[in-house]
C-alpha positions as CSV (number, residue, x, y, z in Angstrom):
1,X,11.1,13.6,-26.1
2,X,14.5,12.0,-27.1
3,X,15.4,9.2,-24.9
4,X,18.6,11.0,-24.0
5,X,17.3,14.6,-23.5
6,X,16.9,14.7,-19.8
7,X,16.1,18.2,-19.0
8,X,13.9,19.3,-21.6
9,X,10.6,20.4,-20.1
10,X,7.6,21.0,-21.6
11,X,5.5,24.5,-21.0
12,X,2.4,24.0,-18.9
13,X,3.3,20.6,-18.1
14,X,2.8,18.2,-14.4
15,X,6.0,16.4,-13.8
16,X,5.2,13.0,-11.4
17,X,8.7,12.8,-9.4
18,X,9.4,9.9,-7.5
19,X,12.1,10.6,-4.5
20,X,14.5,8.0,-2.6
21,X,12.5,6.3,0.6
22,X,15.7,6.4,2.2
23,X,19.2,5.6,0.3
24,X,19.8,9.5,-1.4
25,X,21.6,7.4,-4.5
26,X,18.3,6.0,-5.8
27,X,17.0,9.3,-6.9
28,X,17.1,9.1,-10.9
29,X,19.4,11.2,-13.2
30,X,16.1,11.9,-14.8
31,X,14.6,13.0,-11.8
32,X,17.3,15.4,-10.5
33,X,17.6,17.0,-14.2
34,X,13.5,17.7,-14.0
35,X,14.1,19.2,-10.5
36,X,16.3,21.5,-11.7
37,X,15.0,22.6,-15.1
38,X,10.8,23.0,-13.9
39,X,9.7,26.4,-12.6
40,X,7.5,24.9,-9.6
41,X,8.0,22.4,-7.4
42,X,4.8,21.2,-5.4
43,X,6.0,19.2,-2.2
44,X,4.3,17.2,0.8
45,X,6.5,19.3,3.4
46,X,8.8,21.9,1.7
47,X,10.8,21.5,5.0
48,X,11.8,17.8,4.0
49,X,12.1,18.5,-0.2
50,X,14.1,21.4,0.9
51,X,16.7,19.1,2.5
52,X,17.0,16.5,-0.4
53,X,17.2,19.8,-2.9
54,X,19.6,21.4,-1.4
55,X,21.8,18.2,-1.1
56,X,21.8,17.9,-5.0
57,X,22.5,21.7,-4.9
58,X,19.3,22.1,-6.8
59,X,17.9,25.8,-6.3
60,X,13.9,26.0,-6.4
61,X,11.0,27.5,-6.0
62,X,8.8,25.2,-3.5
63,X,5.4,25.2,-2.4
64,X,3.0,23.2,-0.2
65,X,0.9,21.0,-1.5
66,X,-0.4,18.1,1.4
67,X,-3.6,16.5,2.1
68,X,-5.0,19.2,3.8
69,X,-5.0,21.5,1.4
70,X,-4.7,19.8,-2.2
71,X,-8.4,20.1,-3.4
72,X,-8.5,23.9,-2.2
73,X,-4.7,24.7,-4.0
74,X,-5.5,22.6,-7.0
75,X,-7.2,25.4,-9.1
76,X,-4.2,27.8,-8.7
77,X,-2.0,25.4,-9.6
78,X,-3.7,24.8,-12.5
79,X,-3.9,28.3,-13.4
80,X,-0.3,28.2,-13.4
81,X,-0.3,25.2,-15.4
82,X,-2.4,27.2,-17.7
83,X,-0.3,30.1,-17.7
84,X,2.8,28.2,-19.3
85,X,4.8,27.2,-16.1
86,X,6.2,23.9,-15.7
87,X,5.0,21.9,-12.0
88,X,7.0,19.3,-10.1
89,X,4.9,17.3,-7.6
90,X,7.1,15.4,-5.0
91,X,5.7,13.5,-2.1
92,X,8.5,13.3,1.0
93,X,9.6,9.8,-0.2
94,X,8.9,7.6,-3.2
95,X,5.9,8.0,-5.9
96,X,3.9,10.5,-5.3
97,X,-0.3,9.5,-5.1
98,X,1.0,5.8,-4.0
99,X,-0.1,6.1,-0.4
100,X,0.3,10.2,-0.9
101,X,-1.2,13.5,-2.2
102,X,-1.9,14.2,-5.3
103,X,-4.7,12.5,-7.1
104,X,-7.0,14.9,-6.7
105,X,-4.7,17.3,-8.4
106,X,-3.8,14.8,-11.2
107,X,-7.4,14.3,-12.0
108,X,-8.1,18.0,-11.8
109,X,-5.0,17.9,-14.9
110,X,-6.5,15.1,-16.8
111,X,-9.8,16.6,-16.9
112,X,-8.7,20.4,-18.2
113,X,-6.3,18.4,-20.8
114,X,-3.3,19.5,-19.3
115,X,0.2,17.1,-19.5
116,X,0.7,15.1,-16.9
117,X,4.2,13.3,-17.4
118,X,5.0,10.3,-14.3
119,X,8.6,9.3,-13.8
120,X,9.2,6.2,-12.9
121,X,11.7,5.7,-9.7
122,X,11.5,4.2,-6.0
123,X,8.4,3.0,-4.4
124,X,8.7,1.1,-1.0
125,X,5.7,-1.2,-2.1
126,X,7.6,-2.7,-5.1
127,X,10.8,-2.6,-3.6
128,X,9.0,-5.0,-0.8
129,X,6.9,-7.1,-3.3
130,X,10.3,-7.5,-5.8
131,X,12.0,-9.6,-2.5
132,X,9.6,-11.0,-0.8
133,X,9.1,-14.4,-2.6
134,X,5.9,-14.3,-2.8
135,X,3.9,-14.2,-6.5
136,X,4.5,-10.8,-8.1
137,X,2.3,-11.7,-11.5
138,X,-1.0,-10.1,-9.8
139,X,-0.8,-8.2,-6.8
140,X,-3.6,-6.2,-4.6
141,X,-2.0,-3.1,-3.1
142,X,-4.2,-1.8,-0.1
143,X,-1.7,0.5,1.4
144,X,-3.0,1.0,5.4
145,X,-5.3,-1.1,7.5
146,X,-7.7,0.7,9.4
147,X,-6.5,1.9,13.1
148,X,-8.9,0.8,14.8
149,X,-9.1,-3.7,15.3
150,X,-12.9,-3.9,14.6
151,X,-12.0,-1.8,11.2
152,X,-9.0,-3.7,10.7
153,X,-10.5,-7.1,11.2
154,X,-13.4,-6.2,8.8
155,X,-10.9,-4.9,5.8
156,X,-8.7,-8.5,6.1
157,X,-12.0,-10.6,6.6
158,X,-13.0,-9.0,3.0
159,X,-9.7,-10.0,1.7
160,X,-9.9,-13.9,3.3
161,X,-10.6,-15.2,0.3
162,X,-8.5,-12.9,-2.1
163,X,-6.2,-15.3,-4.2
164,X,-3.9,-11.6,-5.1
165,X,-0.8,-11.3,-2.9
166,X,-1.5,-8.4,-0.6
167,X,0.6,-5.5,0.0
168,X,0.1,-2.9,3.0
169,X,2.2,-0.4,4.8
170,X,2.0,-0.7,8.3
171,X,3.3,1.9,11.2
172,X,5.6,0.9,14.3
173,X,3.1,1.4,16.8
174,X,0.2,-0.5,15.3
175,X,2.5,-3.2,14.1
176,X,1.8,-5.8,16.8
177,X,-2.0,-5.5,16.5
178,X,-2.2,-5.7,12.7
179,X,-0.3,-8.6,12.7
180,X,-2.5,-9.9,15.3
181,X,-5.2,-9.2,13.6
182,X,-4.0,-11.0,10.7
183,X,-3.0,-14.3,12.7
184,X,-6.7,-14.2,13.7
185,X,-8.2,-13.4,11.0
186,X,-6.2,-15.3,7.9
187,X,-5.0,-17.9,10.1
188,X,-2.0,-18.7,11.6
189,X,0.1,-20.6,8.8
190,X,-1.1,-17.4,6.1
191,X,2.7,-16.7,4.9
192,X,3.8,-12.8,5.8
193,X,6.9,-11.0,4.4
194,X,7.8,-7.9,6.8
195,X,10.5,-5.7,4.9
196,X,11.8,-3.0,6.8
197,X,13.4,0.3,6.9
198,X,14.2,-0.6,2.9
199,X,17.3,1.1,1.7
200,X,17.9,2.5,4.6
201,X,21.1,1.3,7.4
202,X,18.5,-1.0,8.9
203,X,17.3,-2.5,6.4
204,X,15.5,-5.9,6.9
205,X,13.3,-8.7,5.3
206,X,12.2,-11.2,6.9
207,X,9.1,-13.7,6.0
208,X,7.6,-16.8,7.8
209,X,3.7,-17.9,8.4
210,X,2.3,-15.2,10.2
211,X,2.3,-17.4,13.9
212,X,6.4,-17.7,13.7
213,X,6.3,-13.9,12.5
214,X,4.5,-12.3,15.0
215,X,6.8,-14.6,17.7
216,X,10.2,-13.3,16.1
217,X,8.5,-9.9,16.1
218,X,8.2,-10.2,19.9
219,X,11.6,-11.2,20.5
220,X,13.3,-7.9,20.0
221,X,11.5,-4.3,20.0
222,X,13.9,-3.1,17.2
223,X,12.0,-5.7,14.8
224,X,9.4,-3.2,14.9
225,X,10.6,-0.3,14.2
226,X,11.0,2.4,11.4
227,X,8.9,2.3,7.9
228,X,7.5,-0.9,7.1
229,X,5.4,-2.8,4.5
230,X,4.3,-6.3,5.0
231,X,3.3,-8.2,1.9
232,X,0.9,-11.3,2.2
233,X,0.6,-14.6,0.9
234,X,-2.8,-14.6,-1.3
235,X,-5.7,-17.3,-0.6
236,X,-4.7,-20.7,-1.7
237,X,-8.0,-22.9,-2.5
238,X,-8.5,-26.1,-0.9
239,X,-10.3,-28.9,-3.1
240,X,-11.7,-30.1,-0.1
241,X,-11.9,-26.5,1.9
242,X,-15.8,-25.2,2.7
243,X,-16.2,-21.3,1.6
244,X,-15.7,-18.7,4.7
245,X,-19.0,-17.4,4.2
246,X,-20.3,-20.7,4.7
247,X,-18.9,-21.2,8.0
248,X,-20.0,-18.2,8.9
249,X,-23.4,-18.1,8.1
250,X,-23.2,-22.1,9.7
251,X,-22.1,-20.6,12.9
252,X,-25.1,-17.9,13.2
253,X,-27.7,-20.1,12.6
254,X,-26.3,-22.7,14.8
255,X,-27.0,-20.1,17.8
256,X,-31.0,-20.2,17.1
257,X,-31.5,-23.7,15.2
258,X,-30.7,-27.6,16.3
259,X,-27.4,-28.5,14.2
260,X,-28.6,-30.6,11.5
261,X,-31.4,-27.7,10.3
262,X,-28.7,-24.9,10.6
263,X,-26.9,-26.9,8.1
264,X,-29.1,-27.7,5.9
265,X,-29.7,-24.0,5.7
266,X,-26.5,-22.7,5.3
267,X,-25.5,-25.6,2.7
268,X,-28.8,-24.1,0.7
269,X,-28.1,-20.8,0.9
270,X,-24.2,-20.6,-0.1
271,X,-24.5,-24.2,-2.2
272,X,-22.3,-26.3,-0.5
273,X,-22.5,-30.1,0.7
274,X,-25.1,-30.0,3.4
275,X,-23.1,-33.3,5.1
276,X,-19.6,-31.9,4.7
277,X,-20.9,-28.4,6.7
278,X,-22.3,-31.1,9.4
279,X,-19.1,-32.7,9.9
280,X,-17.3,-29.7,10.1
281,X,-19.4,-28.2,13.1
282,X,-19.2,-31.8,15.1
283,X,-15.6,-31.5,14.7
284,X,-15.5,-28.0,16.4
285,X,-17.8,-29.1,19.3
């Protein structure tokens, strides 16, 4: 395809077509010229595509195609795929798969050798990561924490140590506890960026270690409110820091053993400075 050619579609072909997460103008050219030109448009909510179509005056043929029914729609679609027709997949904001449907029917694609072209356009992940000020050269997307705090706790304790900034979407009603969870869990001076409501009137960004965060969080209800994604400062190493796992393992044994043997143990079994583990727990006592 030439650069300029916008609307030529290929026969038999899945177009990936990212959608604005909020500000209507950052759909592409590209993307409105691919809306308009496919046969097939497969959306999250037909309701919700319907509204952005019919505000670029783009007439369509829609249908459903969400989480609760993508592996059992897959095959017709791609028997229409097959057929000759041209598909459209749309998620109700940004790229669809990130955080949306559509893998499994991208995989079905892949694996019956049928084109699958992505477009590239808004994501609210990037969007975040590009302003947050934190190091975008290697990043760890991990889009929800669990709901729940025991899950949620576990997920970040397997991320302590991850040196990767972390990005994650987070919802206005379990806002307050994840970030909670977070303070608990990575520490209080972890750096947090929360960027909010992106594009959209509302729009904010805001970042401070996750102690000060959670406080200015507090402050005003409207802080936490409307589509957010919080993007985390990575694990800095300490020369002189002893490993999480460690301290952990320190801590058990120090429930059933006298303090010196418990760390003698734990410095053995995770290779650490049997001394430096016995200072630590004196200092917590």
């Amino acid at each position: 395809m030439k650069q300029h050619d916008l609307a030529v579609i290929s026969p038999g072909t899945l177009y990936i077509v990212p959608t604005p997460i909020g500000n209507l103008g950052d759909i592409t050219q590209r993307a409105l010229s691919v809306l308009q030109a496919v046969d097939l448009i497969a959306a999250e909510d037909t309701r919700h595509t319907g509204l952005l179509l019919a505000h670029f005056a783009i007439n369509a043929r829609l249908f459903a195609l969400h989480d609760h029914n993508e592996q059992q729609k897959s095959e017709s679609v791609l028997a229409k795929l097959r057929a000759g027709q041209s598909i459209a997949l749309v998620s109700d904001a940004g790229t669809p798969l990130i955080n949306d449907p559509g893998y499994h029917l991208v995989r079905a694609c892949r694996e019956a050798g049928i084109p699958v072209v992505p477009l590239p356009g808004p994501c609210a992940a990037i969007a975040a990561l590009s302003a947050a000020g934190l190091p975008s050269d290697r990043f760890c997307y991990e889009g929800f924490l669990p709901a729940k705090s025991k899950g949620r706790r576990d997920a970040l304790q397997a991320l302590e140590q991850e040196p990767r900034t972390l990005i994650f979407y987070e919802s206005t009603h379990r806002l307050l506890d994840s970030l909670e969870d977070i303070c608990a869990v990575l520490g209080e001076f972890r750096y947090v960026v929360l960027a909010r409501e992106l594009t959209k009137t509302w729009e904010s960004i805001h970042g401070a270690p996750i102690g000060e965060l959670l406080a200015w969080v507090k402050e005003d209800d409207n802080r936490r409110k409307g589509e957010m994604v919080l993007i985390v400062e990575g694990y800095q190493k300490q020369e002189d820091a002893l490993p999480a796992e460690a301290l952990r393992t320190l801590a058990l044994l120090q429930a059933e053993l006298p303090l010196k043997k418990a760390a003698a143990l734990a410095a053995e079994i995770h290779g650490v400075k049997k001394n430096a583990l016995y200072k630590y727990a004196l200092a917590q006592q």
